[in-house]
FIRO-674574 format. One record per residue: x, y, z of N, C-alpha, C in turn; residue in one letter. Coordinates in steps of 0.1 Angstrom, whole numbers, m for minus. Example, Ala and Ser with C-alpha at 12.3 -4.5 7.8 and 13.67 -1.06 7.14 Angstrom:
> 132, m57, 78, 123, m45, 78, 132, m33, 78, A
> 128, m22, 71, 137, m11, 71, 129, 0, 79, S
//
This chain:
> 157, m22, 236, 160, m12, 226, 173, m15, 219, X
> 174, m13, 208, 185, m15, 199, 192, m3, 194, X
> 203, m4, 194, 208, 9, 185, 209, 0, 172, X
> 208, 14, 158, 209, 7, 144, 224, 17, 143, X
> 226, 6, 132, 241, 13, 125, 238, 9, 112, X
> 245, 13, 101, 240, 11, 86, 255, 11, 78, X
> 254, 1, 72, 265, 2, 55, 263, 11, 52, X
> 273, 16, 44, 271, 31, 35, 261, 31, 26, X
> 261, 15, 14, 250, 16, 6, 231, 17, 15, X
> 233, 9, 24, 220, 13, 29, 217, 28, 35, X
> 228, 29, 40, 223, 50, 48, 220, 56, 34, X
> 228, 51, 22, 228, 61, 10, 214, 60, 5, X
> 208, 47, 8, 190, 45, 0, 183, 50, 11, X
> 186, 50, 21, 175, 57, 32, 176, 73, 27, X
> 188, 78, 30, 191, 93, 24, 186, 100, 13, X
> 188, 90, 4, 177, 87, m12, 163, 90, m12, X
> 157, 80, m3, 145, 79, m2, 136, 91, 11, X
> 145, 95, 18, 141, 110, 24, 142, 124, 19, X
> 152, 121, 6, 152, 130, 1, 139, 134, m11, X
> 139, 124, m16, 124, 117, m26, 114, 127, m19, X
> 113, 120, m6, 102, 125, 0, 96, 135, 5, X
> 112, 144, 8, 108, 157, 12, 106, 170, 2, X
> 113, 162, m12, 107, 171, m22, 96, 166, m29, X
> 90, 154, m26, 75, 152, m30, 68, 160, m24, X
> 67, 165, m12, 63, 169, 0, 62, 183, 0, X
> 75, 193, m4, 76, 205, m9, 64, 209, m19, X
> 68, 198, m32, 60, 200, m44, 42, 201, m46, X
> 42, 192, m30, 29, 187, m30, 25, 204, m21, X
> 29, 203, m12, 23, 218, m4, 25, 225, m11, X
> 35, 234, m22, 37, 243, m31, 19, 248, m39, X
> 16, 231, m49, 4, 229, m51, m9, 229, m42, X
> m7, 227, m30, m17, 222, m23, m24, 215, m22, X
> m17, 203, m30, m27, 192, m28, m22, 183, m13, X
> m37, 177, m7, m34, 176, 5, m32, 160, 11, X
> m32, 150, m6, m29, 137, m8, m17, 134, m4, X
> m10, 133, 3, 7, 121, 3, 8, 116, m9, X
> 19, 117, m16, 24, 111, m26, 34, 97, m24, X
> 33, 90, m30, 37, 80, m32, 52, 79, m26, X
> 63, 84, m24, 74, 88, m19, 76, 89, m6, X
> 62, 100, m5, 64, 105, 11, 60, 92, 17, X
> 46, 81, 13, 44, 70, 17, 53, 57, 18, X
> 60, 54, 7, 72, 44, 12, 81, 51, 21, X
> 83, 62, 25, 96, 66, 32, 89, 65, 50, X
> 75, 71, 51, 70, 66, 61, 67, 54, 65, X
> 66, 42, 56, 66, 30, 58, 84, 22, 63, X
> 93, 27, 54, 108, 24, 55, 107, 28, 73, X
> 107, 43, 74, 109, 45, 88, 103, 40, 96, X
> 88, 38, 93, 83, 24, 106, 88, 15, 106, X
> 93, 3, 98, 98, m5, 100, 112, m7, 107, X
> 122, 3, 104, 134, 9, 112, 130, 10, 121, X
> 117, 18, 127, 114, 21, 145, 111, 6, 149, X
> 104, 1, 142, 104, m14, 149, 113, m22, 149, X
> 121, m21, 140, 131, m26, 143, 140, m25, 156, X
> 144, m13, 158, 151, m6, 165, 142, m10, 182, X
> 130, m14, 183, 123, m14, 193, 121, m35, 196, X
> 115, m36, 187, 118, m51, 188, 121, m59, 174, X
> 133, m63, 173, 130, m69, 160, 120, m77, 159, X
> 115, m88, 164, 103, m98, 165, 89, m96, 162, X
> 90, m81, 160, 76, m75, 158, 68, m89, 148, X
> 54, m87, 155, 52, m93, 140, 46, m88, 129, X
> 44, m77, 125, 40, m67, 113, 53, m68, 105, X
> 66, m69, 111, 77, m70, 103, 79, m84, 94, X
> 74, m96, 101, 77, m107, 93, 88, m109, 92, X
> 96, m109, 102, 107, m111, 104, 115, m122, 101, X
> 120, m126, 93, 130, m141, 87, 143, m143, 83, X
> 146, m154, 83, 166, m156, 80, 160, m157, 66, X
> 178, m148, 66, 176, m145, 44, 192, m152, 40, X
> 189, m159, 32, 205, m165, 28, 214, m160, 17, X
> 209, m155, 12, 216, m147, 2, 227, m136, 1, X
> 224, m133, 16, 232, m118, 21, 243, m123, 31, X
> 255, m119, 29, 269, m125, 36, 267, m116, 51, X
> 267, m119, 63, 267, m111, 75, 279, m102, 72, X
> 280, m89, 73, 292, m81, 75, 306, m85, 85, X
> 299, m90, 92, 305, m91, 109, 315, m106, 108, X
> 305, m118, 113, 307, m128, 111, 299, m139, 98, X
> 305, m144, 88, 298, m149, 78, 293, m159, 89, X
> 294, m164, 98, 287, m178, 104, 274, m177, 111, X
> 270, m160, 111, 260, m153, 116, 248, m152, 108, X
> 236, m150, 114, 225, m149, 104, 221, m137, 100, X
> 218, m137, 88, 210, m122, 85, 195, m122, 82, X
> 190, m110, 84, 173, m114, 84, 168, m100, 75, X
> 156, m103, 73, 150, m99, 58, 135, m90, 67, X
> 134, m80, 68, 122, m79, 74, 112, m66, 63, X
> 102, m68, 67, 92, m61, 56, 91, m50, 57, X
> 90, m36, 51, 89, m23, 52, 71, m23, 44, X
> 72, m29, 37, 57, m32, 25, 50, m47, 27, X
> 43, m50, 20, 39, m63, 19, 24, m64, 13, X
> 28, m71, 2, 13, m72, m5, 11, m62, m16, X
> 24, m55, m26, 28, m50, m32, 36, m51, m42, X
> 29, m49, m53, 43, m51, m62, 59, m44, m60, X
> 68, m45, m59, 82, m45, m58, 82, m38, m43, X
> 74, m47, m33, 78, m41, m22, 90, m39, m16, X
> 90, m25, m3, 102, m28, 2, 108, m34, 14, X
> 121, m44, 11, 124, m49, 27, 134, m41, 29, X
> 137, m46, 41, 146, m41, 47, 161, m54, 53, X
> 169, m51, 52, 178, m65, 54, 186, m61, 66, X
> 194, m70, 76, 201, m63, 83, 203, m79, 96, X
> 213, m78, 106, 217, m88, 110, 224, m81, 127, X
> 222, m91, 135, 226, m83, 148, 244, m80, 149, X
> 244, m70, 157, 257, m65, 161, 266, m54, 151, X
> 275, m48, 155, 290, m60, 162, 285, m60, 174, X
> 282, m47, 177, 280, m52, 196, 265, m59, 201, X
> 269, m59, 216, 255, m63, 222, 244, m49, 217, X
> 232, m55, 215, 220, m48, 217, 226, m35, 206, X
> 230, m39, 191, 231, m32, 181, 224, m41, 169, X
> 219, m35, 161, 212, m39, 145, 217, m31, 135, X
> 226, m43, 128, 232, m35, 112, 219, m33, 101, X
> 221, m22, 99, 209, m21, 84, 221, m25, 73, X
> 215, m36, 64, 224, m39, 55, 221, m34, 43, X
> 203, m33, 37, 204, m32, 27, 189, m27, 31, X
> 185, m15, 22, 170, m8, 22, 165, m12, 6, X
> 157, m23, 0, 159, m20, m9, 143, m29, m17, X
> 139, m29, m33, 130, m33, m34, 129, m49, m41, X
> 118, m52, m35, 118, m70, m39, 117, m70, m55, X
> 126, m77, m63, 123, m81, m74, 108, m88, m77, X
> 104, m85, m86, 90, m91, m93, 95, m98, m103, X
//
C-alpha cells in the first residue's frame, strides 16, 4: 500500500472534478433521472485509478509507463509515470505522478486530459 500526496495543481483538478460531480449528481436526483452523467463518470473513473494506484501501481488496467515530459518534483534524476484514468477515448484522462519523497509514498502530479 502506498500513501498519495498531491501538488496543489493536481488536488485543485481532483477537487474540481468532485465538485463537477457532485453537482451533476444533485441536479441529476433533483430531476430524477436515474442515468450517471458524464462528470459523475470521469470522477469515478479518476478515483479508481487513484485506488489503484494507491494499491499497486503496476496494476495493469492502469498501463502504467515512464512519461518524459514532466520534471520529478523530488529528484529531476527520478522517473515520472503517466498512468490511465480512461482509455480509448477522445481527450482521455491520465493521471501523472512519480514515487516519494518517502518510502512507500506516490506523488499525484498532474490529474489531467490527453490532448487530441
Amino acid at each position: 500500500m502506498f500513501t498519495l500526496r498531491w501538488v496543489d495543481d493536481a488536488a485543485a483538478t481532483y477537487s474540481g472534478l468532485r465538485n463537477a460531480a457532485e453537482t451533476a449528481r444533485l441536479n441529476r436526483e433533483k430531476k430524477k433521472v436515474k442515468k450517471a452523467s458524464k462528470q459523475e463518470g470521469l470522477f469515478k473513473q479518476v478515483m479508481k485509478c487513484l485506488d489503484l494506484l494507491g494499491t499497486n501501481p503496476r496494476h495493469p488496467g492502469l498501463h502504467t509507463h515512464e512519461y518524459d515530459s514532466l520534471a520529478h518534483p523530488y529528484d529531476p534524476r527520478q522517473k515520472v509515470f503517466e498512468a490511465y484514468a480512461q482509455n480509448n477515448t477522445p481527450g482521455a484522462y491520465r493521471v501523472f505522478w512519480c514515487y516519494g519523497p518517502e518510502q512507500k509514498e506516490i506523488t499525484v502530479i498532474a490529474i489531467t486530459a490527453r490532448c487530441t
